[in-house]
Backbone bond lengths (Angstrom), bond angles and torsions (degrees), N, CA, C in turn:
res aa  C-N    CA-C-N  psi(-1)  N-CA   C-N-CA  omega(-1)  CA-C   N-CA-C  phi
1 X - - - 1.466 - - 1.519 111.27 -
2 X 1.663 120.85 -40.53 1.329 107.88 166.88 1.246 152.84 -53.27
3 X 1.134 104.09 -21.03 1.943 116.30 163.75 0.922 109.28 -73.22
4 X 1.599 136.25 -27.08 1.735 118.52 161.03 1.473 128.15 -87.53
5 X 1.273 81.60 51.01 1.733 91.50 -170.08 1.557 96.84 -139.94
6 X 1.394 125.56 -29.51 1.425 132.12 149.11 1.490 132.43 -57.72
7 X 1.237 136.99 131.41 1.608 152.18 -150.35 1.490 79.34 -136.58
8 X 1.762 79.79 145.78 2.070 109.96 177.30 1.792 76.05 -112.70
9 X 1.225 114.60 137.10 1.659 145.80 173.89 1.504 108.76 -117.98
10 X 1.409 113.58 106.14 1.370 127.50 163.28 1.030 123.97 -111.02
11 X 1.434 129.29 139.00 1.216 125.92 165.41 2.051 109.38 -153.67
12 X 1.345 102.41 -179.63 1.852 119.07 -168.22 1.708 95.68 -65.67
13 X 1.667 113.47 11.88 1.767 91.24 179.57 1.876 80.98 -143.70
14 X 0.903 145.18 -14.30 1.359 142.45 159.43 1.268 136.71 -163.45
15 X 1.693 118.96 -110.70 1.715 118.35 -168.65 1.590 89.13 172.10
16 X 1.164 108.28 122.81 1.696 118.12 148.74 1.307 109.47 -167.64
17 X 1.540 114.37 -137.81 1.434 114.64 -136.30 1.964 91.56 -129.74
18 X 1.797 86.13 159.82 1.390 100.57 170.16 1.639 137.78 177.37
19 X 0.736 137.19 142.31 1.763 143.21 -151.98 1.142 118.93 -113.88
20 X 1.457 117.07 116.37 1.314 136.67 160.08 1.955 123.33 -49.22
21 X 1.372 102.65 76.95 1.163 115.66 166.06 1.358 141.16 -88.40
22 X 1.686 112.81 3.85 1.233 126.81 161.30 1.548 109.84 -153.62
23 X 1.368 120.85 -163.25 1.552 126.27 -138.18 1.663 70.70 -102.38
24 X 1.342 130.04 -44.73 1.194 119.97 -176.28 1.838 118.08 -124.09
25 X 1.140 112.52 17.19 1.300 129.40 171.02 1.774 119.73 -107.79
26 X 1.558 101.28 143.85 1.275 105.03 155.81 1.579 111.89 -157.53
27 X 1.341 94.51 146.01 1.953 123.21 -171.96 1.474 104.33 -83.40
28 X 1.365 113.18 138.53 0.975 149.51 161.37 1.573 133.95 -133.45
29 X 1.373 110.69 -170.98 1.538 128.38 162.83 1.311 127.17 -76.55
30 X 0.967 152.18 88.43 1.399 137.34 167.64 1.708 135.13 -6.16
31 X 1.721 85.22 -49.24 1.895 86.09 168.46 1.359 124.62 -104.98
32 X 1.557 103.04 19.49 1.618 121.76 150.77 1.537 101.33 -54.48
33 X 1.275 112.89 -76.51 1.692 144.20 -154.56 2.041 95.28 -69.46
34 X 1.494 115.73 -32.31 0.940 107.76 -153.17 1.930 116.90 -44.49
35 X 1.304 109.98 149.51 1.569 111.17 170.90 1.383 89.01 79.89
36 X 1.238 147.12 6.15 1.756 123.05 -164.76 1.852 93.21 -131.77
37 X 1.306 95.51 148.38 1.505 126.11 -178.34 2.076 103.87 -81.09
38 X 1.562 86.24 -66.66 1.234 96.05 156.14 1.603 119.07 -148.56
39 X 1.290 120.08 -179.02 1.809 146.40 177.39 1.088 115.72 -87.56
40 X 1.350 103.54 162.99 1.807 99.88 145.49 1.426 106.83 -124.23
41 X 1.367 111.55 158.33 1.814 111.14 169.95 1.300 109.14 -140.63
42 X 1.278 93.11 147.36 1.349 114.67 -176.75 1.714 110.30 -105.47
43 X 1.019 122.82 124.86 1.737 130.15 176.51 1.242 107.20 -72.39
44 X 2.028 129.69 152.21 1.270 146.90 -172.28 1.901 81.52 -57.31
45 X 1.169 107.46 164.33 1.647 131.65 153.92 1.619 115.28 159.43
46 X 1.424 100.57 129.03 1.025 105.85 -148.63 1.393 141.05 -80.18
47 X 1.446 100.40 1.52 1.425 133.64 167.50 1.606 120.23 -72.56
48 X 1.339 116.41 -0.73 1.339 142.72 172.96 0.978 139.06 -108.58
49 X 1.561 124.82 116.02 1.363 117.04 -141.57 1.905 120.52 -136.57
50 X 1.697 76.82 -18.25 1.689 98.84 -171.85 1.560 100.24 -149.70
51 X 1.547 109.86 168.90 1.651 107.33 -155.29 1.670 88.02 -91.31
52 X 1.240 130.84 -8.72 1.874 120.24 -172.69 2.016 87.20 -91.74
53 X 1.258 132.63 -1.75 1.701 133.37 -158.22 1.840 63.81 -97.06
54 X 1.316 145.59 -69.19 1.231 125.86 -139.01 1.418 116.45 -52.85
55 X 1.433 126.21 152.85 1.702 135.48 179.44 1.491 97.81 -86.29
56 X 1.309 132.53 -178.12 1.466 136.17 -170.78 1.752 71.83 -124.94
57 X 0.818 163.07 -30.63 1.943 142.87 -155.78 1.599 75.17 -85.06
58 X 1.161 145.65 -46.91 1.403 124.34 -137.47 1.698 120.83 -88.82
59 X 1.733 98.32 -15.15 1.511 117.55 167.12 1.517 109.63 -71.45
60 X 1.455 91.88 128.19 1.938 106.24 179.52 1.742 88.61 -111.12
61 X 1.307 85.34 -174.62 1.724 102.59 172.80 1.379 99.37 -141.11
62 X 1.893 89.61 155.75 1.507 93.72 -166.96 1.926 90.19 -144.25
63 X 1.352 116.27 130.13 1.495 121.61 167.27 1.099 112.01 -72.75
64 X 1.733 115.12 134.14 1.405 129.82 -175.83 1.850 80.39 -78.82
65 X 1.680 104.18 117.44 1.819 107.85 178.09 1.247 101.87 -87.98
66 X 1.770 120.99 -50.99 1.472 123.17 -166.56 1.339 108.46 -137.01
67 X 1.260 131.12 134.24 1.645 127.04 171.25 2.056 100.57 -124.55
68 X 1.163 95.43 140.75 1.188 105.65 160.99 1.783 117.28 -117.29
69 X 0.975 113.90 130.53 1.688 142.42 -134.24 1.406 84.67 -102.54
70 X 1.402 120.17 -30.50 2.242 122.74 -162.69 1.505 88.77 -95.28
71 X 1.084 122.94 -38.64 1.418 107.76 -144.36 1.294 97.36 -125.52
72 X 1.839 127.55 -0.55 1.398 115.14 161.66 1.601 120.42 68.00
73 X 1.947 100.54 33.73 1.549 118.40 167.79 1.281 122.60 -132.87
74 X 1.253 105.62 155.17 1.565 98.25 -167.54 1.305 103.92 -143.28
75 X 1.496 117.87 150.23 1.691 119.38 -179.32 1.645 106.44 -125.08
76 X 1.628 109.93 131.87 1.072 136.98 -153.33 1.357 100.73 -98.72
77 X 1.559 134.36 147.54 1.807 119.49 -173.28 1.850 72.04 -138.74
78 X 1.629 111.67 151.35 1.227 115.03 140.14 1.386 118.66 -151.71
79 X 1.396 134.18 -159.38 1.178 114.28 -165.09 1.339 105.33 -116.35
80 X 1.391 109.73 -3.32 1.713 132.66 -168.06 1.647 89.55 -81.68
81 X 1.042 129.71 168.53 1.805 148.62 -127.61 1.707 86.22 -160.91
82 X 1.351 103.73 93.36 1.457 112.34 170.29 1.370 116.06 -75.83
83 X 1.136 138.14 123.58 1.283 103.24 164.16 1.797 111.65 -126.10
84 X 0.786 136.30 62.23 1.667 158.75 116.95 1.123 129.79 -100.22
85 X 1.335 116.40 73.73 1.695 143.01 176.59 2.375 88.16 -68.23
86 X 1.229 120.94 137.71 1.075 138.84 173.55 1.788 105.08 -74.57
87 X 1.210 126.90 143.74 1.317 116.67 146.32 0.978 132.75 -79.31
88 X 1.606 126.72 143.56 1.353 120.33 -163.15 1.533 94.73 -98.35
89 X 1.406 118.08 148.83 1.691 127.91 164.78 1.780 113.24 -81.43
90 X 1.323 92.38 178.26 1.530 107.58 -175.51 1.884 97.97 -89.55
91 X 1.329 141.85 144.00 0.774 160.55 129.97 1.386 113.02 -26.95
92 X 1.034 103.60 -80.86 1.963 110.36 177.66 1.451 118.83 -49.73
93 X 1.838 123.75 -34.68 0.836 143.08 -178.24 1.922 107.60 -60.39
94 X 1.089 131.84 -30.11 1.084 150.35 163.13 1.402 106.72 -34.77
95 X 1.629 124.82 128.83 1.614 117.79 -176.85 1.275 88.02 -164.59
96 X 2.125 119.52 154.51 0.879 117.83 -141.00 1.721 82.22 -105.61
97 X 1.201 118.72 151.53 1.991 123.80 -176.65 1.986 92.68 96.61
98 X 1.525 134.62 -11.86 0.979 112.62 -176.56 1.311 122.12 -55.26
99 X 1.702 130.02 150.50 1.328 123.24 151.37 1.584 129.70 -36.74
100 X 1.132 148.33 131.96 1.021 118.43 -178.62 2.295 90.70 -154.46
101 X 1.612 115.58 144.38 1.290 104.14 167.82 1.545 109.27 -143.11
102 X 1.664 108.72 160.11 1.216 110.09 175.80 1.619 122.41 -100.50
103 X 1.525 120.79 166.97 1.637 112.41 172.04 1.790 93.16 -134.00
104 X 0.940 136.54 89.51 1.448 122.65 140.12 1.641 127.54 -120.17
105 X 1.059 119.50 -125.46 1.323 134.60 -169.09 1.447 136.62 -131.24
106 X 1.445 98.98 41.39 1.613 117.52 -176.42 1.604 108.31 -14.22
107 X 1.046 134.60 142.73 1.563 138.41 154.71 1.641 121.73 -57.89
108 X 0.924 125.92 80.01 1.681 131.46 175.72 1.090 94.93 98.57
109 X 1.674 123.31 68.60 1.305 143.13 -170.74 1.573 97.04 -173.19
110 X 1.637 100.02 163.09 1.387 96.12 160.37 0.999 128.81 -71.00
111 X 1.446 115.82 175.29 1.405 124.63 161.77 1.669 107.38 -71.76
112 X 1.403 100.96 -176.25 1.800 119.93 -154.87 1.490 94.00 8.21
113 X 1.216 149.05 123.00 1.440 155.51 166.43 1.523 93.81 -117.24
114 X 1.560 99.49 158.55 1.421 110.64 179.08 1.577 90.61 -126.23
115 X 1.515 119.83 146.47 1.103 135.55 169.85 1.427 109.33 -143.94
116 X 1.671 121.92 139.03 1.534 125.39 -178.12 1.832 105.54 -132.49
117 X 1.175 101.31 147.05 1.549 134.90 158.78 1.179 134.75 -142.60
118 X 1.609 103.71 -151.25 1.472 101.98 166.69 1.595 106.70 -148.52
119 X 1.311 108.85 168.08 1.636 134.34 -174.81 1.440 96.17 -44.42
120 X 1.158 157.99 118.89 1.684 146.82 137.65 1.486 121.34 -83.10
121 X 1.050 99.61 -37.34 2.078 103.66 174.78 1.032 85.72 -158.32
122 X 1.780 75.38 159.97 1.821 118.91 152.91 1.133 132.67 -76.49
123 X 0.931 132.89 21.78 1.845 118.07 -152.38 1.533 113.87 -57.68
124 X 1.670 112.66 140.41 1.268 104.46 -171.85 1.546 90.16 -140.31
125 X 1.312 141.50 99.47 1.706 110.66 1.05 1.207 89.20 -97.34
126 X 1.623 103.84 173.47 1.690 116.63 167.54 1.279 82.05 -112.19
127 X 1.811 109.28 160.66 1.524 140.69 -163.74 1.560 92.99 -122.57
128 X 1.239 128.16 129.68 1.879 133.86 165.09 1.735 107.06 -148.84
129 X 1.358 104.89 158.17 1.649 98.47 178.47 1.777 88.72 -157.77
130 X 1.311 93.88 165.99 1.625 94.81 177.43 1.542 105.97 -139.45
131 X 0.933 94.34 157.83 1.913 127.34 -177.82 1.609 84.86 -17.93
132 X 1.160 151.31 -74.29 1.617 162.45 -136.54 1.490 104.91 -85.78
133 X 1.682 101.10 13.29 1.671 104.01 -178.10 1.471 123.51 66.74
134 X 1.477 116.58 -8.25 1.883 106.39 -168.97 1.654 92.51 -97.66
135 X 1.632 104.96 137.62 1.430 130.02 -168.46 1.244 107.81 -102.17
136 X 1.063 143.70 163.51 1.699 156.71 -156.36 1.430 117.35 -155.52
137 X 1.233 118.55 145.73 1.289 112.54 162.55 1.683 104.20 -170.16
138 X 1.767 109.61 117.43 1.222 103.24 169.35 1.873 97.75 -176.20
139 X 1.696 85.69 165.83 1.460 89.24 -145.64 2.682 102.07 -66.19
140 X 1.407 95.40 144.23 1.267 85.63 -164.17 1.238 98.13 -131.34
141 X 1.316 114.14 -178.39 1.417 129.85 160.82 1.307 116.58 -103.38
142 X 1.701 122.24 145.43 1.464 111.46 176.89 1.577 88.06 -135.04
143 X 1.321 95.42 145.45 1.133 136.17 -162.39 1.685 135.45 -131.79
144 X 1.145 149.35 127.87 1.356 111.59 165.27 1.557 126.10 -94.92
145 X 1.145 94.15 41.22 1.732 89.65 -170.48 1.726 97.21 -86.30
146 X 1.380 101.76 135.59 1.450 107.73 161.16 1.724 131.52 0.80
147 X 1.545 114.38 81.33 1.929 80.12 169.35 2.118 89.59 -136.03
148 X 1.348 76.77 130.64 1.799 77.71 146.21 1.453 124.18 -142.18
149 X 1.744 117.17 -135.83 1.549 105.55 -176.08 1.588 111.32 -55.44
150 X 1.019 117.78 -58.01 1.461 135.16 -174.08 1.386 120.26 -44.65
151 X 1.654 123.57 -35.52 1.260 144.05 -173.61 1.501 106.38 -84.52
152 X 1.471 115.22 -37.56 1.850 119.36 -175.75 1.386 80.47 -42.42
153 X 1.659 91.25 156.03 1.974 128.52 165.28 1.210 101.89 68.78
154 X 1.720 132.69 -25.69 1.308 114.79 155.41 1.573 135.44 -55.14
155 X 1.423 105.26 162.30 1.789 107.31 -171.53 1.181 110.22 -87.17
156 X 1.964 115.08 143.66 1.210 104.23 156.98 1.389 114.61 -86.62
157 X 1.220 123.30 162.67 1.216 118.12 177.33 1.680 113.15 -119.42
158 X 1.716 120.05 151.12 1.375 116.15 162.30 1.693 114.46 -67.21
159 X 1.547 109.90 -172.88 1.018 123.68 -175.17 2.062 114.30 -68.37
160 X 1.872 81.57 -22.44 1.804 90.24 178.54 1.077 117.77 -98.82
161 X 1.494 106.31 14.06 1.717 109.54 -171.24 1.520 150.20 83.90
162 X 2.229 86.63 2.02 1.122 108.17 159.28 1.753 143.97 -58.61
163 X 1.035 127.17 171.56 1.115 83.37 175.33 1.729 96.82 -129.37
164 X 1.234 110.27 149.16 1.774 124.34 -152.76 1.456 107.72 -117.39
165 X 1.433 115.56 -1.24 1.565 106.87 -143.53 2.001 105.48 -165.47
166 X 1.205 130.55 -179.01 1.370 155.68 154.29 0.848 111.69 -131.81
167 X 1.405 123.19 122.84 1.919 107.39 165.70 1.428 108.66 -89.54
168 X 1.048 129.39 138.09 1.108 137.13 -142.64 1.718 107.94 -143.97
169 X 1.540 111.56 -41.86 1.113 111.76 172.15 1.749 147.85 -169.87
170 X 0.837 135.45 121.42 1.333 120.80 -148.95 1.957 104.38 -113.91
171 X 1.497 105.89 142.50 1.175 104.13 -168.80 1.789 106.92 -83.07
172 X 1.630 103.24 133.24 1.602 109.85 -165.01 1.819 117.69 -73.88
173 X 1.256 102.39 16.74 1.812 107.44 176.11 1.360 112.29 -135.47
174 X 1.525 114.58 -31.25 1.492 116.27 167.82 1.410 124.01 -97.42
175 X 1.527 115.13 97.68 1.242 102.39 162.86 1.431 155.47 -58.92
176 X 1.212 105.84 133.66 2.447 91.04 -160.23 1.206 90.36 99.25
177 X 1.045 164.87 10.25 1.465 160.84 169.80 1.619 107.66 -102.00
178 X 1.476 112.58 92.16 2.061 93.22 -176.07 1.703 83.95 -149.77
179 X 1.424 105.29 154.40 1.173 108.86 -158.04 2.074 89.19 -122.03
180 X 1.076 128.06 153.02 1.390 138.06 171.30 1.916 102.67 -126.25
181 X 1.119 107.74 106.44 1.874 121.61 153.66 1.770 97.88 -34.13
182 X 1.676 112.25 109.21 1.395 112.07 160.98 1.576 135.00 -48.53
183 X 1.078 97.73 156.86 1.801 85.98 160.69 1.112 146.83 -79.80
184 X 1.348 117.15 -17.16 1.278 140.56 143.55 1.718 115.12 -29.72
185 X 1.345 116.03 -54.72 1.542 134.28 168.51 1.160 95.56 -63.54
186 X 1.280 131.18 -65.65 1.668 112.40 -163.68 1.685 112.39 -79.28
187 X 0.800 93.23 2.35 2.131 90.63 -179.58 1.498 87.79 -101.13
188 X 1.384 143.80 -26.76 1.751 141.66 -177.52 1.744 87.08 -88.54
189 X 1.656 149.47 -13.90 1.038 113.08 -178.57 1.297 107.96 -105.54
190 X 1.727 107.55 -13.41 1.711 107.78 -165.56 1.792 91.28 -79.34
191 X 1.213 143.25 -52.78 1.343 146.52 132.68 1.831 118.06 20.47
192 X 1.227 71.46 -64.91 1.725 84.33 -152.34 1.884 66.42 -80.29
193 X 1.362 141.84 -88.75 1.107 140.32 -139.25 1.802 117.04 -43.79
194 X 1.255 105.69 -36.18 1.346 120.53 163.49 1.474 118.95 -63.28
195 X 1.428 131.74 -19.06 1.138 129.19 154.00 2.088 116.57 -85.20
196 X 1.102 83.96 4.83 1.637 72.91 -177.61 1.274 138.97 122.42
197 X 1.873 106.52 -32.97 1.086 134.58 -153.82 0.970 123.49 -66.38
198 X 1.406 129.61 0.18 1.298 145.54 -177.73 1.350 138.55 -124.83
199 X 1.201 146.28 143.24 1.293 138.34 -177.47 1.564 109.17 -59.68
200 X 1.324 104.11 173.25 1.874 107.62 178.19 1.545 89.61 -99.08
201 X 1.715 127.04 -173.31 1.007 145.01 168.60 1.880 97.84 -68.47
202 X 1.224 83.01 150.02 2.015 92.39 176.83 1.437 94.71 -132.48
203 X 1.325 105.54 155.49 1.973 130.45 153.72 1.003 113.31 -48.50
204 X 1.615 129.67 118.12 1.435 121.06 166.52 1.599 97.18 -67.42
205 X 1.178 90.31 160.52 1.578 105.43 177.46 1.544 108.86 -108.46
206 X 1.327 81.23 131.07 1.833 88.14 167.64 1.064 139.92 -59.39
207 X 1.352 108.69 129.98 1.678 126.14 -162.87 1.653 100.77 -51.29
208 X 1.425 116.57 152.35 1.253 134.94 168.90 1.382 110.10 -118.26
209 X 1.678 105.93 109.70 1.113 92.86 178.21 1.548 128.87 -113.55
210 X 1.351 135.10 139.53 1.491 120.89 -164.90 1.706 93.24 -109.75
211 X 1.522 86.98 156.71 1.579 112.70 171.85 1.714 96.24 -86.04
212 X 1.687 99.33 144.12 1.439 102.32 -163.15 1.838 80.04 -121.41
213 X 1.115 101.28 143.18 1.969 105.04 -169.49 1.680 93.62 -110.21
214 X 1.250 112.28 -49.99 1.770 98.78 -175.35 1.749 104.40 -118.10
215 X 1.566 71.61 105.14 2.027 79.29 161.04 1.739 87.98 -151.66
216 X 1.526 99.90 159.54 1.183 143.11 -164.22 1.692 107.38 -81.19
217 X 1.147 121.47 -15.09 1.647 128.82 -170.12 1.613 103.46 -80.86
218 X 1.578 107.40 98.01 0.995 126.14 -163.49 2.006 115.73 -76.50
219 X 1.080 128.23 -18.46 1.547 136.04 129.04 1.463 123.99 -52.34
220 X 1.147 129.02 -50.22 1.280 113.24 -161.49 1.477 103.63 -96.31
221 X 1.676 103.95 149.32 1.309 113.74 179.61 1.480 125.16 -91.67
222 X 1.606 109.82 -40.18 1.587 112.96 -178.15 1.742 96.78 -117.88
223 X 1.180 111.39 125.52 1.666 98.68 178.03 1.604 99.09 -127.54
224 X 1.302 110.81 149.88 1.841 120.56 -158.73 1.714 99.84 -122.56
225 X 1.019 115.42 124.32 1.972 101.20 155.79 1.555 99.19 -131.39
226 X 1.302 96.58 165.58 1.551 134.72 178.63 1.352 134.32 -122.52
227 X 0.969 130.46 132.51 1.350 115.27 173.69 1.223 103.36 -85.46
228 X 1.735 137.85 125.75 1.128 155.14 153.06 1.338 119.82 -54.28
229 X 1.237 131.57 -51.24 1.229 147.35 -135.27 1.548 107.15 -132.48
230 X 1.244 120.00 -16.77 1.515 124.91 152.51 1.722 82.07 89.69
231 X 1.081 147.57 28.86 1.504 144.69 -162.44 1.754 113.97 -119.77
232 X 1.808 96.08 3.74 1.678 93.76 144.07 2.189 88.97 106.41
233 X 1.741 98.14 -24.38 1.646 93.71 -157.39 1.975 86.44 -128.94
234 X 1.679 95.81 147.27 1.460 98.52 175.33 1.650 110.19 -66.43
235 X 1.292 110.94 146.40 1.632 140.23 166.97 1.521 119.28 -135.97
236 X 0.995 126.97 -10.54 1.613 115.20 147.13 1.452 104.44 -140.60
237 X 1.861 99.98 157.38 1.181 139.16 -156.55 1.438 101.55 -135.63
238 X 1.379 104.75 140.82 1.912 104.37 173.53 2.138 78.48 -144.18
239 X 1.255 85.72 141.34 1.658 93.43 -173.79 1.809 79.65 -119.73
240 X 1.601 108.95 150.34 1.686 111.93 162.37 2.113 100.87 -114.99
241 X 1.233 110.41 151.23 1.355 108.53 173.58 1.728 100.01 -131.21
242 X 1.480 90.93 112.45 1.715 96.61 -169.78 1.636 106.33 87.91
243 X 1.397 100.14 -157.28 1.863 114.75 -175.13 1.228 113.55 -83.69
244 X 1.558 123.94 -13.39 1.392 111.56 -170.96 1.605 93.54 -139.70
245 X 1.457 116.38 -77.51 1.773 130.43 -170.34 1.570 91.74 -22.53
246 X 1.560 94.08 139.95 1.378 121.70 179.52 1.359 110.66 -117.30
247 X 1.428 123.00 126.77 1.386 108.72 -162.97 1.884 88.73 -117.00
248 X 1.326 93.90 156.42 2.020 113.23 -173.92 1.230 94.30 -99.31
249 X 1.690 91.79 134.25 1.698 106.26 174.06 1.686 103.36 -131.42
């Protein structure tokens, strides 16, 4: 029953994961959703296996309603009539050696995938940030079960199939190191989000990019930066070598 309770999340900056937590809601990641107004989602079925297997009738859309920016969650509104709402677990019930497994959407993997472990810590809070500069902090589970891009906004689940967790994030040098957003956090954001408390999803804004006249990169001819991260200082670079070749920085 738990893989139909998991959503494939697409959008104009990627693909991951997400859970049907109300009749017309579903939970996610924040930097799933990030930059987007709204998604599209795709429902469990089981004849589907890879993202080119999906039909275009079967993608809905869903408005990013609330994101929280600290804790790297986001709540999904649509107009479509879910009806596999997830069960939520006990908080306290949580212990460290528990069983615990995931279902999302690994990157060059299938779709709905199942992955299992167990509980390793508590951290209350754990601290993570990613390449795009946005920082996190909230109390999680770590685990080694499987998570990468593809897996964020999916659920962890208990041993009964509850679900205890978000995976949210896995550290990029240690393998077995992946952290899941508690439930505790997501029952204080679905809460708080239902009162209001939060912004909706916004438009990333388009990059500005400047021509950089003195740099030292002795191949490239036209080199560009941007501020990514709106933090005042450049973080990406696109260098050209010649009229077209694009060189990686």
């Amino acid at each position: 029953k738990n893989v139909t309770n998991v959503v494939f999340i697409g959008s104009e900056t990627g693909t991951g994961s997400g859970i049907i937590v109300g009749p017309y809601e579903i939970l996610s990641n924040f930097h799933v959703v990030s930059g987007q107004e709204t998604v599209d989602i795709v429902l469990h079925d089981p004849t589907v296996n890879s993202i080119q297997q999906i039909e275009e009738n079967k993608i809905f859309s869903a408005d990013v309603a609330a994101v929280d920016k600290d804790r790297d969650l986001a709540l999904l509104k649509t107009n479509k009539y879910l009806n596999n709402t997830i069960t939520f677990g006990k908080n306290w019930n949580i212990r460290i050696a528990n069983s615990v497994f995931a279902i999302g959407h690994p990157s060059g993997g299938s779709l709905w995938s199942y992955a299992e472990g167990v509980v390793n810590a508590l951290p209350s809070p754990k601290e993570w940030s990613y390449n795009d500069g946005n920082s996190f902090s909230a109390n999680c589970i770590q685990t080694q079960t499987p998570i990468n891009p593809g897996n964020s906004g999916g659920p962890l689940f208990d041993e009964k199939g509850r679900m205890i967790g978000i995976n949210s994030y896995g550290h990029p040098d240690l393998q077995g190191l992946n952290f899941a957003i508690r439930i505790d956090e997501i029952n204080d954001f679905i809460k708080r989000a239902h009162n209001d408390e939060y912004p909706k999803g916004e438009k990333r804004k388009e990059l500005e990019w400047e021509l950089i006249l003195d740099h030292e990169l002795e191949y490239v001819d036209d080199l560009y930066a941007a501020d990514q991260n709106g933090d005042g200082e450049y973080d990406i670079w696109i260098g050209y070598i010649g009229d077209s070749e694009e060189a990686s920085f």
